[in-house]
C-alpha positions as CSV (number, residue, x, y, z in Angstrom):
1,X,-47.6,-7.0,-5.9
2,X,-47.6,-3.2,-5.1
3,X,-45.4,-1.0,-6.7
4,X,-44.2,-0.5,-3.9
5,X,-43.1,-4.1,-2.9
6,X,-42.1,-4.0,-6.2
7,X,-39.0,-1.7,-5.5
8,X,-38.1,-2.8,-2.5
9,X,-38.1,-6.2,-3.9
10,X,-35.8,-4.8,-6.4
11,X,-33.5,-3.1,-3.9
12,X,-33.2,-6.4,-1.8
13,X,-32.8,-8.7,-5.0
14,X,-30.1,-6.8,-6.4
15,X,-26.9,-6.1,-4.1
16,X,-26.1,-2.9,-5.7
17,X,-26.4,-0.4,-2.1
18,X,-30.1,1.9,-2.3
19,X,-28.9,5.3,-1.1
20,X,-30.5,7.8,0.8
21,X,-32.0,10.3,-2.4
22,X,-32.8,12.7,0.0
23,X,-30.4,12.8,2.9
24,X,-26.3,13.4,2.1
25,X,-26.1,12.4,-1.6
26,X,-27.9,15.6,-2.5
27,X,-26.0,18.0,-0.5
28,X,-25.0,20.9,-2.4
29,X,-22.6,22.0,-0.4
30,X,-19.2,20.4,1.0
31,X,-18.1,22.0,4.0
32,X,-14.0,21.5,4.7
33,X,-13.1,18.6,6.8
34,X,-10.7,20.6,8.1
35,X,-9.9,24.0,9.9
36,X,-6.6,26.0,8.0
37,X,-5.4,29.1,9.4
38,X,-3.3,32.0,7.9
39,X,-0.7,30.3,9.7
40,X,-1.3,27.0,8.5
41,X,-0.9,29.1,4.7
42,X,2.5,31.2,5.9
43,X,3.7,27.8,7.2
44,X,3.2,26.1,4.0
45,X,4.1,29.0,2.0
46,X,7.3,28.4,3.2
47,X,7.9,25.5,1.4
48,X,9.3,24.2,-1.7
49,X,6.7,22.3,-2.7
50,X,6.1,20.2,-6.5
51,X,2.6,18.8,-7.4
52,X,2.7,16.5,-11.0
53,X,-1.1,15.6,-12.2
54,X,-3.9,16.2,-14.9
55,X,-7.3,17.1,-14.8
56,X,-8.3,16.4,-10.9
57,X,-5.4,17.4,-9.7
58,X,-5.5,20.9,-11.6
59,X,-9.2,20.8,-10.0
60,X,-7.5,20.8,-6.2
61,X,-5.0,23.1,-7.1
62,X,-7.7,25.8,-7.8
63,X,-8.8,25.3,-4.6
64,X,-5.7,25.6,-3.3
65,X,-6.0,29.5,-4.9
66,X,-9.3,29.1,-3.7
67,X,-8.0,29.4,-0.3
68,X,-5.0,31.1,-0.6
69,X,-7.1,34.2,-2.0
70,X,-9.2,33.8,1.1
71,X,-6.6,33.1,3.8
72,X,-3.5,35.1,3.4
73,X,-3.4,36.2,-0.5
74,X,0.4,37.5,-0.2
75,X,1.5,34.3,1.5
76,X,1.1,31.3,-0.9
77,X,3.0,32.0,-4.6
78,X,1.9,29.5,-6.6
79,X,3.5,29.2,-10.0
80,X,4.3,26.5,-12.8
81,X,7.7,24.3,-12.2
82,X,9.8,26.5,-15.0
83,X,9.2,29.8,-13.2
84,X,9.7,27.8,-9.7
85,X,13.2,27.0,-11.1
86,X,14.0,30.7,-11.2
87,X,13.2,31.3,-8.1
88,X,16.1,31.8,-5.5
89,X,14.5,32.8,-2.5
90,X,11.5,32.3,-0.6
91,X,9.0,29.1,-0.9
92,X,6.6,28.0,-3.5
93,X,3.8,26.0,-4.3
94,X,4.7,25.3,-7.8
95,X,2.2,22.5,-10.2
96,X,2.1,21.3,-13.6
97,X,1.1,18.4,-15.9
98,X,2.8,15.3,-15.8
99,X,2.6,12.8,-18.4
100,X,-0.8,11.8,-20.5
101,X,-3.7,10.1,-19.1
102,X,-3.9,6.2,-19.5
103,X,-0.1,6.1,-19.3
104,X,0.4,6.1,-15.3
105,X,4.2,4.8,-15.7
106,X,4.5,7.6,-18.2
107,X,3.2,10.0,-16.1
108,X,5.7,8.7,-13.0
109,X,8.6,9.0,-15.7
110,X,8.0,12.2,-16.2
111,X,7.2,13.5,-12.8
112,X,10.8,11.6,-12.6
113,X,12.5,13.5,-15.0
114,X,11.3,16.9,-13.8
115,X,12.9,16.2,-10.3
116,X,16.0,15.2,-12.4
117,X,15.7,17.8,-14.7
118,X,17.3,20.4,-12.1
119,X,14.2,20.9,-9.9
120,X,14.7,18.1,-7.3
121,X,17.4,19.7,-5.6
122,X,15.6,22.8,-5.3
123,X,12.4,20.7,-3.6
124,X,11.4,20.2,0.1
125,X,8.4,18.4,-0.9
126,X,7.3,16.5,-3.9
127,X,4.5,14.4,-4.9
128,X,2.8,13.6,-8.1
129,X,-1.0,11.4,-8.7
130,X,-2.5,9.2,-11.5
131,X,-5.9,10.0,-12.9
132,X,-9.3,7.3,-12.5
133,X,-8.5,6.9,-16.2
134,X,-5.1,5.2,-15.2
135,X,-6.6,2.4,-13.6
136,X,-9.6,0.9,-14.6
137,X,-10.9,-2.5,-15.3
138,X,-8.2,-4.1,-17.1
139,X,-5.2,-2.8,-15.2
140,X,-2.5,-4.7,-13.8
141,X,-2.2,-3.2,-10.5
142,X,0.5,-5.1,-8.9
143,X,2.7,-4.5,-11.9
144,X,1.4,-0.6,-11.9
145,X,2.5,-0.2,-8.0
146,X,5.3,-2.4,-7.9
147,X,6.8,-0.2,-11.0
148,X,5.6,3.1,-9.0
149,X,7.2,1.9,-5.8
150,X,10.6,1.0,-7.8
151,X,10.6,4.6,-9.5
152,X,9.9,5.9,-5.9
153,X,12.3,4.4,-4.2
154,X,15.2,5.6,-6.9
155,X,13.9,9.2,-6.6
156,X,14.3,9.2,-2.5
157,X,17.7,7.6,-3.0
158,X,18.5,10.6,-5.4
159,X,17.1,13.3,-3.1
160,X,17.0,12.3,0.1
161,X,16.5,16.4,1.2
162,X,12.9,16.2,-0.3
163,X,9.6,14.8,1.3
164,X,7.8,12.7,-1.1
165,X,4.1,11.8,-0.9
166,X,2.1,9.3,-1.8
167,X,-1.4,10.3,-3.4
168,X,-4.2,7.7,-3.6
169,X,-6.3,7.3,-7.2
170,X,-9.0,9.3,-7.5
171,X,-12.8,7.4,-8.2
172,X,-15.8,8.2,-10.1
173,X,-19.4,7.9,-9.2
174,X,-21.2,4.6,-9.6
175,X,-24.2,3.4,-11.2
176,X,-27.2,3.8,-9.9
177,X,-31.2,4.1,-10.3
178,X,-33.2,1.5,-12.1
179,X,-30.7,0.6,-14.4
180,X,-28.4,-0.5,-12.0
181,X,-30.8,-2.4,-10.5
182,X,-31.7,-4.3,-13.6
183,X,-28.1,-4.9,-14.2
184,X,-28.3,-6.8,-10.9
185,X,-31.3,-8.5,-11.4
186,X,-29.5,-9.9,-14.9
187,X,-26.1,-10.9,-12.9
188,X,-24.2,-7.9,-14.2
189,X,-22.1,-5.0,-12.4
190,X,-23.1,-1.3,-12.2
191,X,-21.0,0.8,-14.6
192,X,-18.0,2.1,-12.6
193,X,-18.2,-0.7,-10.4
194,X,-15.2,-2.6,-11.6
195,X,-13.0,0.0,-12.5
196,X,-13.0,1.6,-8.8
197,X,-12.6,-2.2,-8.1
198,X,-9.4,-1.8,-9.1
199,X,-8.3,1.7,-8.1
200,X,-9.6,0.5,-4.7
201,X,-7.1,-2.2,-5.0
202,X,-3.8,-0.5,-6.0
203,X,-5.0,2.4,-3.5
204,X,-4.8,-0.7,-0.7
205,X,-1.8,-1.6,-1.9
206,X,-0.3,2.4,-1.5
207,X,-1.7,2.3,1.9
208,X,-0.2,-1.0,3.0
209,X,3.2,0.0,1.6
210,X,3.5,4.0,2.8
211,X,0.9,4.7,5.9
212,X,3.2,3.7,8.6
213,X,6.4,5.7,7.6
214,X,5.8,8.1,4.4
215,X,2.9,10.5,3.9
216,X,0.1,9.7,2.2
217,X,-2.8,11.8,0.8
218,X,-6.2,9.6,0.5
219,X,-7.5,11.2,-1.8
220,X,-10.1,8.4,-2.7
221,X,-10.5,8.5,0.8
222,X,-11.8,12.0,0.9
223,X,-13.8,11.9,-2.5
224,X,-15.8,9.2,-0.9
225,X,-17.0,10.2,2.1
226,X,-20.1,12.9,3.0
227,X,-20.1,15.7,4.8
228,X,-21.7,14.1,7.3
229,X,-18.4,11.3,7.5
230,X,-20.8,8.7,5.9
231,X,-18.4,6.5,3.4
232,X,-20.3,6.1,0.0
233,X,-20.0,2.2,-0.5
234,X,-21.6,0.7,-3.7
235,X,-22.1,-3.5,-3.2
236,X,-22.5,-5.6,-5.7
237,X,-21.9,-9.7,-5.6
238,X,-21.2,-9.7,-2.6
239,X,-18.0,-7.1,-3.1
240,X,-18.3,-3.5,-1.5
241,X,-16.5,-0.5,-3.6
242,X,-16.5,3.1,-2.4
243,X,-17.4,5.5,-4.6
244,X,-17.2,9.3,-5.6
245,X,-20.0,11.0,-4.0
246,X,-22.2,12.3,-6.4
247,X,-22.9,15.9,-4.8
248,X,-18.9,16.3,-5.2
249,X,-19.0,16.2,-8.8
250,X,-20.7,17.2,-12.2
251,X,-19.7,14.9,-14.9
252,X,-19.0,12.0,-12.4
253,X,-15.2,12.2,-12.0
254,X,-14.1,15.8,-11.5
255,X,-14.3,18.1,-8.4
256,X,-16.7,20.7,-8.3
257,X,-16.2,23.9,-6.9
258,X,-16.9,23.1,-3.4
259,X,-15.7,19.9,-3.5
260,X,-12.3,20.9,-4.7
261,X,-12.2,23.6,-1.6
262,X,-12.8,20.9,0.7
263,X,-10.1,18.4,-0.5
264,X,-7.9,21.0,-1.0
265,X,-7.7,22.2,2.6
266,X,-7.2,18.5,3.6
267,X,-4.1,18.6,1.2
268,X,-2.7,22.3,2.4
269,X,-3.2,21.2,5.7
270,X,-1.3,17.9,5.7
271,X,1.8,19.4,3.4
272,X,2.0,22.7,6.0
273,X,2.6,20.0,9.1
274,X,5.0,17.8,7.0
275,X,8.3,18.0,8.7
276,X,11.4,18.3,7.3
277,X,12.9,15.4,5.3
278,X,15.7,13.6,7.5
């Protein structure tokens, strides 16, 4: 056998997905998805906005500053949620860090008590994310949404004047190369397979819940597909998982600088259009 049949042997025997290594995966660039305006900024600007998250979040909001600087740099004042509590007049864009990493009901408890901490009222728009660490292999993801839904449903109750939104969990890149493909040939998963098994799951579960009457941000949505509007899909026993595409990151989980652009303009996009909360 050729070394040649060899691989493509390999490829077929194994079910993890061969990918393109020249075509989108190795695009260095991420142009937006989108098309934001100065008045998209000014309209958005406007707004009372609160964004709880960690380490990929904090990698969209400097994008967000990113295009803020390029669009209309008086417009958008983005600040931290104690300075956005002395503010009396005028909108803001105001972020912070919510909670710790592999505690996602933490991190919803404490996006929770910000809101109730005197900010809430002050809020036309509120939203908050877990990390890919928050849900991986191991995690119960009914109990995880069930508990998020609860926690949101209080929060709406409490301030029905604010517009919240829902923010799907971030992924991480997949295994691949010849490793992955002697994992298959061995009967075991890619690593990263499983774990975006599961955000994939509670992220299905957001969707099912929210898309038809609340806002929702897919952000896994986003991370996963090209430039080109391909959706990175690793498959592996028969199961199909999308993926972080690997030109959007560094280190496999975090937004790189033109990544974070593009997803960010998505985000700016969709919170400038929101309408008012009923």
């Amino acid at each position: 056998m050729t070394r040649l049949a060899l691989l493509v042997g390999l490829c077929i025997a194994s079910s993890v997905a061969c990918r393109d290594q020249a075509g989108t995966q190795q695009e260095k660039n991420v142009p937006s998805t989108t098309r934001l305006g100065d008045a998209d900024i000014v309209r958005l600007a406007s707004k009372r906005v609160f964004f709880g998250h960690q380490s990929v979040g904090r990698n969209i909001m400097d994008g967000v500053a990113d295009l803020a600087r390029e669009h209309e740099p008086a417009a958008l004042m983005i600040v931290g949620p104690e300075t956005a509590e002395g503010i009396s007049t005028g909108g803001f864009f105001a972020h912070g860090l919510v909670g710790k990493n592999r505690d996602p009901q933490g991190k919803t408890d404490a996006f929770v008590r910000v809101l109730q901490d005197g900010l809430g009222a002050r809020l036309d728009i509120a939203f908050h994310k877990y990390c890919y660490l928050d849900v991986v292999e191991g995690t119960d993801v009914a109990t995880l949404f069930a508990n998020y839904k609860h926690r949101m449903a209080g929060l709406r109750t409490a301030f029905p004047g604010v517009t919240f939104v829902h923010v799907t969990v971030p992924l991480k890149t997949v295994q691949s190369g010849p490793k992955a493909l002697l994992k298959a040939l061995l009967g075991r998963l890619p690593s990263g397979f499983s774990d975006n098994l599961r955000r994939s799951e509670f992220n299905a579960l957001m969707l099912r819940e929210y898309s038809e009457r609340e806002p929702v941000f897919d952000l896994a949505a986003l991370e996963s597909t090209t430039a080109g509007g391909e959706v990175e899909l690793v498959e592996a026993n028969g199961r199909a998982v999308r993926s972080l595409v690997s030109s959007y990151t560094d280190d496999g989980g975090h937004l790189n600088t033109s990544a974070r652009r593009r997803i960010a303009e998505a985000l700016c996009l969709m919170l400038s259009q929101l309408p008012d909360a009923k």
